[in-house]
N, CA, C and O atoms as a CHARMM CRD file, in Angstrom:
* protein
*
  336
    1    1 UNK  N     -1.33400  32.80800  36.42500 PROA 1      0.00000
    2    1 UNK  CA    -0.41800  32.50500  35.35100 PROA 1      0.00000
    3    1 UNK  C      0.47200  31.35400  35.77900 PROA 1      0.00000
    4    1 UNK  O      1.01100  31.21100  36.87700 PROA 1      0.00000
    5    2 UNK  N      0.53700  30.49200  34.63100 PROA 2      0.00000
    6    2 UNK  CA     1.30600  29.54700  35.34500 PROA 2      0.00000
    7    2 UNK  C      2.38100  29.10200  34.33400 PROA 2      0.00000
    8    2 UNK  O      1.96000  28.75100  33.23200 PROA 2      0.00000
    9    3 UNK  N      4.21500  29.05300  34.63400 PROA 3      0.00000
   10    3 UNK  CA     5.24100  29.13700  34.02700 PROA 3      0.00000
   11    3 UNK  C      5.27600  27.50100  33.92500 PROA 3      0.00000
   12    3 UNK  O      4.81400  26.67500  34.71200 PROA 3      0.00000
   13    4 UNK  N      6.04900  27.29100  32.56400 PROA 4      0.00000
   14    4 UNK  CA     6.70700  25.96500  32.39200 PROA 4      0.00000
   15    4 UNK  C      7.75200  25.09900  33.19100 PROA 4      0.00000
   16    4 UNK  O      7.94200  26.00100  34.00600 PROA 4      0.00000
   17    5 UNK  N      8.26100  24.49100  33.46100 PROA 5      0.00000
   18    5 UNK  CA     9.67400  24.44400  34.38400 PROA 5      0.00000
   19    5 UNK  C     10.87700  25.14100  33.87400 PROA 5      0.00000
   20    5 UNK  O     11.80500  25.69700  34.46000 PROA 5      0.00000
   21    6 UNK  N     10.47300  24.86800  32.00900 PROA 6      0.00000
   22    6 UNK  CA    12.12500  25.84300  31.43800 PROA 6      0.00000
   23    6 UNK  C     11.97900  27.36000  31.96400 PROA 6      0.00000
   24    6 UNK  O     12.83600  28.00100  32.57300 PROA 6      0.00000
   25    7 UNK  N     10.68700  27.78300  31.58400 PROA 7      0.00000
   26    7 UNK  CA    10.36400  29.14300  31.78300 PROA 7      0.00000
   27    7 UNK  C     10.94600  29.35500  33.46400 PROA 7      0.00000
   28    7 UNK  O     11.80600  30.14200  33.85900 PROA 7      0.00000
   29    8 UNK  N     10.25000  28.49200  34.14600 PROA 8      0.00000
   30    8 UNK  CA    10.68600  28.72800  35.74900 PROA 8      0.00000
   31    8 UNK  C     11.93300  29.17600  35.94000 PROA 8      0.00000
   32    8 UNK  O     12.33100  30.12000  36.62300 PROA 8      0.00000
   33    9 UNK  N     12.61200  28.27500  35.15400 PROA 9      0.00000
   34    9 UNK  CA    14.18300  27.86400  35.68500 PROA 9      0.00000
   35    9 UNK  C     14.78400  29.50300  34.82600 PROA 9      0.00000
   36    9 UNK  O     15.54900  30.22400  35.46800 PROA 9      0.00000
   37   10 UNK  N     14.37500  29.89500  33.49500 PROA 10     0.00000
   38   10 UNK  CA    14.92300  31.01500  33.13500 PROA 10     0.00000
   39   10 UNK  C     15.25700  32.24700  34.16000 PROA 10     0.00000
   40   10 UNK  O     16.24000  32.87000  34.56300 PROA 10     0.00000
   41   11 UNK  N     13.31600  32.20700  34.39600 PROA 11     0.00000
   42   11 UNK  CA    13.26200  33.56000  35.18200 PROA 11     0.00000
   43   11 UNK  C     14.09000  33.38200  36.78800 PROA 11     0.00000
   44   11 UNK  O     14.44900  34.34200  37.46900 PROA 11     0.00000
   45   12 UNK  N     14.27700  31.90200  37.17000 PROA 12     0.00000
   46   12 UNK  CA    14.97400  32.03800  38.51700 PROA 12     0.00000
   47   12 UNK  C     16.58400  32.40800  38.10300 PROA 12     0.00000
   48   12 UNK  O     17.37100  33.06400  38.78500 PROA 12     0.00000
   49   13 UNK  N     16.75700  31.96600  37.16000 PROA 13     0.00000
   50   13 UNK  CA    18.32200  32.49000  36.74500 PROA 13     0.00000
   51   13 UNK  C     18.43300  33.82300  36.65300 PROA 13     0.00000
   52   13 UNK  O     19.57900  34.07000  36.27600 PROA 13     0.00000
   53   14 UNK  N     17.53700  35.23900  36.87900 PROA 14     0.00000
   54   14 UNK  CA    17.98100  36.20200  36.63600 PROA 14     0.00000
   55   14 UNK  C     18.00100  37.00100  37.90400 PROA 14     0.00000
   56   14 UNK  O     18.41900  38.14100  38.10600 PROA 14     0.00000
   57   15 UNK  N     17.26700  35.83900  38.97900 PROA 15     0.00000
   58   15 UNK  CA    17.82200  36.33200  40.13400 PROA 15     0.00000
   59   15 UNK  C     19.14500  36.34400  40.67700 PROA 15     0.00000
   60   15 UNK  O     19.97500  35.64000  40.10200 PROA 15     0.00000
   61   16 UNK  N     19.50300  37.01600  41.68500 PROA 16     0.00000
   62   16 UNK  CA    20.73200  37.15600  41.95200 PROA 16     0.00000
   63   16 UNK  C     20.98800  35.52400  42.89300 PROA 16     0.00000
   64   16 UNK  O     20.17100  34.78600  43.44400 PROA 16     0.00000
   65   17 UNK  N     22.00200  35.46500  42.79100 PROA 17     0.00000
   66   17 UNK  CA    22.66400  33.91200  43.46600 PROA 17     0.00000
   67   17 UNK  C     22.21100  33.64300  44.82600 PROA 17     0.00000
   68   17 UNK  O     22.15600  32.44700  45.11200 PROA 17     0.00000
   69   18 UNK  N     21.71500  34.86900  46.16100 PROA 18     0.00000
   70   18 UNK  CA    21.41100  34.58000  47.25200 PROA 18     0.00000
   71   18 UNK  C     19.76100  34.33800  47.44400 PROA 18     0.00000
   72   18 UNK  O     19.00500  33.96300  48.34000 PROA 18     0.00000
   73   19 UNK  N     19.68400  34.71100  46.27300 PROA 19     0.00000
   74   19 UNK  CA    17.64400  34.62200  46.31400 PROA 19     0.00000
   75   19 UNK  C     17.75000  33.33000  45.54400 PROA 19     0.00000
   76   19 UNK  O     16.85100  32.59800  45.95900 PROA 19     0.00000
   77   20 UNK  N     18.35900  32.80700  44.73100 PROA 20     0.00000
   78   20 UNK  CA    18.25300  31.60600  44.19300 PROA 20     0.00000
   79   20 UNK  C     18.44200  30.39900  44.58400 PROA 20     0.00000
   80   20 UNK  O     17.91600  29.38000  44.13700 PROA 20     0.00000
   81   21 UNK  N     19.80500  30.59000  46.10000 PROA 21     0.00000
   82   21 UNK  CA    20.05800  29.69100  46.91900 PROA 21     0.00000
   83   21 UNK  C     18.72000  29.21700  47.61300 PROA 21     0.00000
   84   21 UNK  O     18.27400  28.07000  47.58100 PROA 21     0.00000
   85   22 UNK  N     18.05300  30.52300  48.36800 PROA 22     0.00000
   86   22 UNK  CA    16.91400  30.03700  48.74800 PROA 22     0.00000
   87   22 UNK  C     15.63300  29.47400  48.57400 PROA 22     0.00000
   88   22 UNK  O     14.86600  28.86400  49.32000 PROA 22     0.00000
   89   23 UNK  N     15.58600  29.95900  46.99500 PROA 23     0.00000
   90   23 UNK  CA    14.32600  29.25900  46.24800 PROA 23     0.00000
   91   23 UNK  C     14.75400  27.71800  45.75900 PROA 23     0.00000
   92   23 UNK  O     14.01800  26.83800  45.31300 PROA 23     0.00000
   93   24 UNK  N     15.88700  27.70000  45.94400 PROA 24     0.00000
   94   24 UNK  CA    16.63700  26.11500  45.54300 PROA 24     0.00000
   95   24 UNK  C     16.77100  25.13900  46.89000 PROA 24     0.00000
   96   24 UNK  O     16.99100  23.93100  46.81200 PROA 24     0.00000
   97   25 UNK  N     16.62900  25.74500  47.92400 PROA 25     0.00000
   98   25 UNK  CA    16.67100  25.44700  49.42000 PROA 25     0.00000
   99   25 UNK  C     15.02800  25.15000  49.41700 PROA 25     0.00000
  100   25 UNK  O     14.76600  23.95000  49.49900 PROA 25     0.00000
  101   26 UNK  N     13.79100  26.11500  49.33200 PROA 26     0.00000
  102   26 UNK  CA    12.77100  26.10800  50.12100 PROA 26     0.00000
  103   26 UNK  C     12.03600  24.98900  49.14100 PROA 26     0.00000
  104   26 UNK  O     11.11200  24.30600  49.58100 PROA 26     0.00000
  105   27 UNK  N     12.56300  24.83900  47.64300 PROA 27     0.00000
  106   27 UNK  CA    12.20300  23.55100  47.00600 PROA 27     0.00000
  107   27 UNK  C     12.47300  22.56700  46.95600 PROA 27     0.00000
  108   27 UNK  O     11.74400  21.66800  46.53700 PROA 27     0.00000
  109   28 UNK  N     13.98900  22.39800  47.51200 PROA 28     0.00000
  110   28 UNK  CA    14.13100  20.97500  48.41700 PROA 28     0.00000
  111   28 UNK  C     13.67800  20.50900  49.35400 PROA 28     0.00000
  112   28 UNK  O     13.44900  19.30300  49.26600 PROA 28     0.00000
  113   29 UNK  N     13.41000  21.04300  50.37900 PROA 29     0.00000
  114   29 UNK  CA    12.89800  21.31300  51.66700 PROA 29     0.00000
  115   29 UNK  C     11.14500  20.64200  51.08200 PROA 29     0.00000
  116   29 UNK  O     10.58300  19.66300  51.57400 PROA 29     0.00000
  117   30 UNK  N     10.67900  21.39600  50.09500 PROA 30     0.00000
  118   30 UNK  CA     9.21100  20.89800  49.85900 PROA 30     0.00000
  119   30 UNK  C      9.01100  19.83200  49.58800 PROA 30     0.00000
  120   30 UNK  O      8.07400  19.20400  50.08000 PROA 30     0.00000
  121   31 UNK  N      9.99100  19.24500  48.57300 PROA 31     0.00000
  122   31 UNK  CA     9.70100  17.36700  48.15200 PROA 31     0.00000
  123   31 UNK  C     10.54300  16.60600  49.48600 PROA 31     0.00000
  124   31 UNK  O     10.38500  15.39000  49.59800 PROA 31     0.00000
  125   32 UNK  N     11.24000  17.16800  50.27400 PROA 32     0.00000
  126   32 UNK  CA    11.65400  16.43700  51.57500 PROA 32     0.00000
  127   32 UNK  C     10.67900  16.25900  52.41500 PROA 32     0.00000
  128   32 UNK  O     10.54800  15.22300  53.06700 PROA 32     0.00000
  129   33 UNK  N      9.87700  17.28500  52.48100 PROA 33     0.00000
  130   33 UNK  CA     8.63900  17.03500  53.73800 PROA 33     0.00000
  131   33 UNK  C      7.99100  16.35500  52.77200 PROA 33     0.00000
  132   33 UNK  O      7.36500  15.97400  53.76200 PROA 33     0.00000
  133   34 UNK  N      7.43000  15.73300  51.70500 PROA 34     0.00000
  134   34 UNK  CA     6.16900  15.37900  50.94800 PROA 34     0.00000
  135   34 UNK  C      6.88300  14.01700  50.60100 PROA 34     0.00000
  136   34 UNK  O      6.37000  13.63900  49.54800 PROA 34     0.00000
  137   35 UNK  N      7.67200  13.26400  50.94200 PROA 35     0.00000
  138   35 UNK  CA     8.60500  12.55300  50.58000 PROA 35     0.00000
  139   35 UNK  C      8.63300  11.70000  51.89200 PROA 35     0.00000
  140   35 UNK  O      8.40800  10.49100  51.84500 PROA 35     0.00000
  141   36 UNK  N      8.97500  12.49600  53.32800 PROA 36     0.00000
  142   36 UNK  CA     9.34600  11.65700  54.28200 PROA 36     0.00000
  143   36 UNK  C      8.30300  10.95100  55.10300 PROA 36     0.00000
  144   36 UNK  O      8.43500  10.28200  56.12800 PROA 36     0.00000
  145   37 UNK  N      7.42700  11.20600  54.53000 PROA 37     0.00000
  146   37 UNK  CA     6.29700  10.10500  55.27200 PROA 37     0.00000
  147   37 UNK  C      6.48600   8.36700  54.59200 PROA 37     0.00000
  148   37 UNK  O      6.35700   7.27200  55.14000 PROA 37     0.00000
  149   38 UNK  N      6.74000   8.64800  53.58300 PROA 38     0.00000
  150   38 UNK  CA     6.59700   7.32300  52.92200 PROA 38     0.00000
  151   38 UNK  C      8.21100   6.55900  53.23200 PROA 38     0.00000
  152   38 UNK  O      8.33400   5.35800  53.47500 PROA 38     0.00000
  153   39 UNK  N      9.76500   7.88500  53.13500 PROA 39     0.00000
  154   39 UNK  CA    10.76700   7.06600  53.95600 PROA 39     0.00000
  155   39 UNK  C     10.83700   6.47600  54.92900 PROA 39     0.00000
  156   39 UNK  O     11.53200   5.50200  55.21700 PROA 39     0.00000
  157   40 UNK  N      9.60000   7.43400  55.90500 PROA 40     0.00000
  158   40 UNK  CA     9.69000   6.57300  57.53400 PROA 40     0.00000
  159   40 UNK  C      8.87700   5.35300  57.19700 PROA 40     0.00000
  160   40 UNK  O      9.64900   4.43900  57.48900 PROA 40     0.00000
  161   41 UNK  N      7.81200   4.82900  56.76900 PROA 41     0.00000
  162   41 UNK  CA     6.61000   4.08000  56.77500 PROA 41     0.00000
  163   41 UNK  C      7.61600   2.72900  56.17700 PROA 41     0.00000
  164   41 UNK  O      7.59900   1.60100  56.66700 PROA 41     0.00000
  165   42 UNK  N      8.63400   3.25300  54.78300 PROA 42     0.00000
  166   42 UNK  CA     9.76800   1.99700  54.49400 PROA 42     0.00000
  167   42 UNK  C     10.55100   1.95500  55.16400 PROA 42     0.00000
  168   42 UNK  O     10.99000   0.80500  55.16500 PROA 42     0.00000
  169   43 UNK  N     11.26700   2.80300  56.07200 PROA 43     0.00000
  170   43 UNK  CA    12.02100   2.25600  57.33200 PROA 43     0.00000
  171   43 UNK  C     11.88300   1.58900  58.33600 PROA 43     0.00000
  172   43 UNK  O     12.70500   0.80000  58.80200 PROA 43     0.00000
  173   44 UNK  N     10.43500   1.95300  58.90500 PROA 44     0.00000
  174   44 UNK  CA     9.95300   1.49000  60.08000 PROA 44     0.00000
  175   44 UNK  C      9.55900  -0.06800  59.38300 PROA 44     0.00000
  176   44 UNK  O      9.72800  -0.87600  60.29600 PROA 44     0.00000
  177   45 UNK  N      9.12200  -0.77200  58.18100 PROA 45     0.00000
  178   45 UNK  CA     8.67800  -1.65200  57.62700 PROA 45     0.00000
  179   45 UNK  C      9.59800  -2.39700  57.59300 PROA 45     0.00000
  180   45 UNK  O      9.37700  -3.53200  58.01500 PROA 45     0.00000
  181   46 UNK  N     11.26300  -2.01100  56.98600 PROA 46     0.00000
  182   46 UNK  CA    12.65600  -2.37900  57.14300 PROA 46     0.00000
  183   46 UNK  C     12.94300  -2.54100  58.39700 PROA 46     0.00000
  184   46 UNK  O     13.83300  -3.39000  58.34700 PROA 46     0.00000
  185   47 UNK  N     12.79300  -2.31400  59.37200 PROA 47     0.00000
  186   47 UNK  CA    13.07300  -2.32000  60.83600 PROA 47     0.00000
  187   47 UNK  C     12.76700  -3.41200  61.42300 PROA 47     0.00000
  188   47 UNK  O     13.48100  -4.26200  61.95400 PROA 47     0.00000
  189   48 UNK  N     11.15300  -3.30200  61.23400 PROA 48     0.00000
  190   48 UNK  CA    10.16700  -4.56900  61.76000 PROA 48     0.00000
  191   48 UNK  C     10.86800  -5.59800  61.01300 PROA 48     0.00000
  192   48 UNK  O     11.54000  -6.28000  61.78700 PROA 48     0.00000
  193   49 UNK  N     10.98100  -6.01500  59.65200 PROA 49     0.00000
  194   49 UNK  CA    11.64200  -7.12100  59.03400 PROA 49     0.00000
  195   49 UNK  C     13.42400  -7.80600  59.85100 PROA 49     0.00000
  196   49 UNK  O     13.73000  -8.98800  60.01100 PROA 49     0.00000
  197   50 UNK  N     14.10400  -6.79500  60.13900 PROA 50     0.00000
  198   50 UNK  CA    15.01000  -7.43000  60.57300 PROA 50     0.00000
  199   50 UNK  C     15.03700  -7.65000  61.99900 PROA 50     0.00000
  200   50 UNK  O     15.73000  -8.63800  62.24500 PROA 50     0.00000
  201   51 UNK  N     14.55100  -7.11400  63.03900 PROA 51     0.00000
  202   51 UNK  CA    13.83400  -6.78400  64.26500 PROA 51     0.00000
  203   51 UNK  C     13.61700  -8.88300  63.99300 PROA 51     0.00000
  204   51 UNK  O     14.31600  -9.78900  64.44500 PROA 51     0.00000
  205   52 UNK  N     12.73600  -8.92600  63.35600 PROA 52     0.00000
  206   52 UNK  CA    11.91800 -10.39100  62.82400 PROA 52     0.00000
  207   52 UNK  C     13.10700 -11.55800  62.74900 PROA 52     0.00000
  208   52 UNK  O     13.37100 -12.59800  63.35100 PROA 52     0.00000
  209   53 UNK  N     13.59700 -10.87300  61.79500 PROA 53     0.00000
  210   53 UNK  CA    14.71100 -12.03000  61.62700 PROA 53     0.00000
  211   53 UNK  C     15.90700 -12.28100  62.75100 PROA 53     0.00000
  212   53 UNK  O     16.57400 -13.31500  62.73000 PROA 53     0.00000
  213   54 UNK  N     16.05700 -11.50900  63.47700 PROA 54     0.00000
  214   54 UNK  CA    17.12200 -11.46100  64.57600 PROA 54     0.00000
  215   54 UNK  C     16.41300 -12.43100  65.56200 PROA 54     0.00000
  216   54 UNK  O     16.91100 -13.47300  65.98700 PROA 54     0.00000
  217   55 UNK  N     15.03200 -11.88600  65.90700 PROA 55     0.00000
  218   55 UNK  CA    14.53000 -12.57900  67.09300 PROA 55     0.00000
  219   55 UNK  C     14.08100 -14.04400  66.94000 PROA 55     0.00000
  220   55 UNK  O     14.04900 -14.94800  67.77500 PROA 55     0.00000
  221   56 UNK  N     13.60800 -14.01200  65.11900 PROA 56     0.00000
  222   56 UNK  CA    13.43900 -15.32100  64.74000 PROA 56     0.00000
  223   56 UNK  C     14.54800 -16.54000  64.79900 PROA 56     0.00000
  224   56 UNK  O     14.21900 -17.72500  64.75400 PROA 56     0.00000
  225   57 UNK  N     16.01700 -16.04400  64.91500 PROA 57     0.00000
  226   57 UNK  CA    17.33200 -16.69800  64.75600 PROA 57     0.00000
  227   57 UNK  C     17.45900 -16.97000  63.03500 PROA 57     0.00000
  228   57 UNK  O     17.91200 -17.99200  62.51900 PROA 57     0.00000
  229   58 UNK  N     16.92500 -15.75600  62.31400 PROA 58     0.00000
  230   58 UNK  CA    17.28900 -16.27800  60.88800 PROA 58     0.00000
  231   58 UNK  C     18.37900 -14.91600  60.23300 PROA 58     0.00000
  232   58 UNK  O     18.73700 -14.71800  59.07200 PROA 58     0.00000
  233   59 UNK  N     18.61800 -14.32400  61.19300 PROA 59     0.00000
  234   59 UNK  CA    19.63200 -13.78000  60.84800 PROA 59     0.00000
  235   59 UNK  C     20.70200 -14.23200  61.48700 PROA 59     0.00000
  236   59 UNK  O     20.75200 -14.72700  62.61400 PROA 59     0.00000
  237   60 UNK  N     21.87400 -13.97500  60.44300 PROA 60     0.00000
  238   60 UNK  CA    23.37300 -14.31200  60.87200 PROA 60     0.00000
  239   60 UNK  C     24.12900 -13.41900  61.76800 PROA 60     0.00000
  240   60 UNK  O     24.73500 -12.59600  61.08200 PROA 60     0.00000
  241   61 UNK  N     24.32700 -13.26200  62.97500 PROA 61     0.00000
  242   61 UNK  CA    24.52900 -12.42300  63.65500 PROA 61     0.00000
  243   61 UNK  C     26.48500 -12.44100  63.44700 PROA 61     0.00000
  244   61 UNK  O     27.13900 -13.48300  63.49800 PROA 61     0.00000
  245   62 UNK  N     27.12500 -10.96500  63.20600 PROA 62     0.00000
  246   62 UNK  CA    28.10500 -10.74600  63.33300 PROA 62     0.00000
  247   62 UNK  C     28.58900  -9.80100  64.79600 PROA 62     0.00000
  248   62 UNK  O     28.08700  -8.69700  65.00700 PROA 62     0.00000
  249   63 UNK  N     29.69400 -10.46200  65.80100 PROA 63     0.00000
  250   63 UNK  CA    30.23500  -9.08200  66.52500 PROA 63     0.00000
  251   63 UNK  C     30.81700  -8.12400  65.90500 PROA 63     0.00000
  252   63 UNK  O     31.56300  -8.07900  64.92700 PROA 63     0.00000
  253   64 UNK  N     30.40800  -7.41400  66.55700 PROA 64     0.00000
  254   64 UNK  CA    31.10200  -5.57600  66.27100 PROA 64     0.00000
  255   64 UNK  C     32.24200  -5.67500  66.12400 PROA 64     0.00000
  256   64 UNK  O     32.63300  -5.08600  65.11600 PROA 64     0.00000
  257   65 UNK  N     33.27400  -6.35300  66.89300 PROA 65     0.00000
  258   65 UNK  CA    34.78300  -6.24900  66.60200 PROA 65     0.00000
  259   65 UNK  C     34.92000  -6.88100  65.39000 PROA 65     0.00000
  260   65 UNK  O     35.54200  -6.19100  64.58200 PROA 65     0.00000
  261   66 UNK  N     34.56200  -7.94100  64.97900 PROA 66     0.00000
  262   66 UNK  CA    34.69300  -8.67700  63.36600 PROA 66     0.00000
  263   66 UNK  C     34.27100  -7.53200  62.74500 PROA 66     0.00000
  264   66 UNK  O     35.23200  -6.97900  62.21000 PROA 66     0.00000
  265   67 UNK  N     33.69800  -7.20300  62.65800 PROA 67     0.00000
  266   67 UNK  CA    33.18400  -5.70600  61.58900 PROA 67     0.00000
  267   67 UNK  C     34.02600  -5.24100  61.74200 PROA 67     0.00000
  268   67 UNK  O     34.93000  -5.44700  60.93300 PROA 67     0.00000
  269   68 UNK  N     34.22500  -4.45200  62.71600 PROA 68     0.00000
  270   68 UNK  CA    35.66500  -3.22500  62.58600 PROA 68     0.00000
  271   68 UNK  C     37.08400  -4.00600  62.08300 PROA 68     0.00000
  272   68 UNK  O     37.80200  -3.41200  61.27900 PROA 68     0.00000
  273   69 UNK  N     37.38900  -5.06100  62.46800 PROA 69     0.00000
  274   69 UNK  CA    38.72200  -5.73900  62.27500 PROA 69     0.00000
  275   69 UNK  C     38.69900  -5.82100  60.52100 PROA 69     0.00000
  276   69 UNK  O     39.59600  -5.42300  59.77700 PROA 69     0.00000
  277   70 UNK  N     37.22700  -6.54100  60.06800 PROA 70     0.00000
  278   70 UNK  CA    37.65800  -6.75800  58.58200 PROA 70     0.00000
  279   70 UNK  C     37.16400  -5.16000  57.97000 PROA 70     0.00000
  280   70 UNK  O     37.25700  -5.51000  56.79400 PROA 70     0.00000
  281   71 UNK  N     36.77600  -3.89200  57.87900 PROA 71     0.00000
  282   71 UNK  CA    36.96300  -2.92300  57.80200 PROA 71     0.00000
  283   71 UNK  C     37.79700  -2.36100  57.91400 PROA 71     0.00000
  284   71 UNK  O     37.69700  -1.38800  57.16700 PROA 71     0.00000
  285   72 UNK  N     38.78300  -2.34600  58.50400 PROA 72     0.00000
  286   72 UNK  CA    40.59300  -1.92000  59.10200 PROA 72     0.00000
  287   72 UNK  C     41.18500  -2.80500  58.12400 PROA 72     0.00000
  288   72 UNK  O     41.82800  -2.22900  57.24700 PROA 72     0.00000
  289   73 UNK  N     41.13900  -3.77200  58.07600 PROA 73     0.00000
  290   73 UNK  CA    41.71800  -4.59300  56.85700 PROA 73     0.00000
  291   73 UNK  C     41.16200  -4.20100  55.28700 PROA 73     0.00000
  292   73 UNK  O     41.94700  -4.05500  54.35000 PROA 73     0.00000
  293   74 UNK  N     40.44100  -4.13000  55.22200 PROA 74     0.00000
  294   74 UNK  CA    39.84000  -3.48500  53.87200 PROA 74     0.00000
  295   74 UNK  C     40.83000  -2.00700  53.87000 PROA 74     0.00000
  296   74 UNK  O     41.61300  -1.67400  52.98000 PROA 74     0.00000
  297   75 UNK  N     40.63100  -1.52700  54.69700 PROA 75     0.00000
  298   75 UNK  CA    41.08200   0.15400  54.67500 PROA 75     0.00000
  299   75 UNK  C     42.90500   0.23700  54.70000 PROA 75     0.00000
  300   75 UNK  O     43.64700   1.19000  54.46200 PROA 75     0.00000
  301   76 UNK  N     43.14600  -0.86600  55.00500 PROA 76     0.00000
  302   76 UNK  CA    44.79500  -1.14000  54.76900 PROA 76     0.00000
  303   76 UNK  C     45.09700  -1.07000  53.52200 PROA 76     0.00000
  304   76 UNK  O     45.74600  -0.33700  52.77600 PROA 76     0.00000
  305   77 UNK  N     44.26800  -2.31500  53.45300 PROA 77     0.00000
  306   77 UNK  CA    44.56600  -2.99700  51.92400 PROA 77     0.00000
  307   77 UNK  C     44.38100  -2.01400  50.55800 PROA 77     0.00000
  308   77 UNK  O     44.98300  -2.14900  49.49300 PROA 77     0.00000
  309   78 UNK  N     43.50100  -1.11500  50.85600 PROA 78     0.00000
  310   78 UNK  CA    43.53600  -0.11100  49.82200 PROA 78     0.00000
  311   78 UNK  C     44.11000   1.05300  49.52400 PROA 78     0.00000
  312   78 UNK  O     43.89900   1.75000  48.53100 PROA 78     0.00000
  313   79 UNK  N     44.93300   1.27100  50.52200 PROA 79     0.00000
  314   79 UNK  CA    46.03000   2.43900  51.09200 PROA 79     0.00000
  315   79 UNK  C     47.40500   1.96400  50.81500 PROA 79     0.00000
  316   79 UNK  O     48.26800   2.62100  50.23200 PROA 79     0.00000
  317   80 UNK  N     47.54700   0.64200  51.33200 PROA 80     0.00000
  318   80 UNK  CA    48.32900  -0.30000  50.29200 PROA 80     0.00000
  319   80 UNK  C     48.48500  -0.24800  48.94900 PROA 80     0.00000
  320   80 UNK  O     49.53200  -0.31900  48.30600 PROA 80     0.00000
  321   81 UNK  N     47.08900  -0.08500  48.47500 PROA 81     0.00000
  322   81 UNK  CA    47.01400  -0.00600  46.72100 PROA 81     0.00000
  323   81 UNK  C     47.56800   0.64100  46.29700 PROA 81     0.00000
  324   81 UNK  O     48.43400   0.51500  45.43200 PROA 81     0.00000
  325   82 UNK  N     46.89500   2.14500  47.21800 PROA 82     0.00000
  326   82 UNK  CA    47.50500   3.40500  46.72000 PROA 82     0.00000
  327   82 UNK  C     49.26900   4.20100  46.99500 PROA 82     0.00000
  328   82 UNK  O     49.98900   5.02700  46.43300 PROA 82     0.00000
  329   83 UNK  N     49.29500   3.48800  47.97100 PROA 83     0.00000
  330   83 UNK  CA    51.07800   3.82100  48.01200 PROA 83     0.00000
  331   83 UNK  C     52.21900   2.95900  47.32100 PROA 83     0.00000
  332   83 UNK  O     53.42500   2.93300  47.56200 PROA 83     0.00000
  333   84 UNK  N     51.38600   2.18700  46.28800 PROA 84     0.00000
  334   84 UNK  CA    51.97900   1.23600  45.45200 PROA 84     0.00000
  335   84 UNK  C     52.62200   1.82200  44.32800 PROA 84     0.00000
  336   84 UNK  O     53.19100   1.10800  43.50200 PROA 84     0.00000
């Protein structure tokens, strides 16, 4: 027998809230594993690309302290906003 998704979703609503957590858990869990082959395959693809561009010299390389300094400044400036 095989239920609709509305039908699904009815009959999981008449379970109690701790059996539902888990059937809402073990079905995330299912499109996460069936899912993460293809995140790693675009990460690792994303990786190699900038990996490329760094070693190529076509990326713009920033230091770490410039990052954090204009981040601290951003994070002022909007705390600023808010105590305005």
């Amino acid at each position: 027998m095989s239920l609709s998704a509305s039908e699904f979703f009815e009959a999981g609503m008449s379970l109690p809230p701790s059996v539902r957590e888990d059937v809402a858990i073990r079905l995330l869990e299912s499109l996460e594993v069936a899912g993460q082959e293809s995140v790693d395959e675009s990460w690792t693809a994303e990786i190699g690309s900038r990996v490329d561009e760094m070693v190529g010299g076509e990326a713009q390389m920033v230091p770490g302290e410039a990052v954090f300094a204009e981040l601290a400044d951003r994070r002022a400036a909007r705390q600023g906003a808010r105590d305005a």
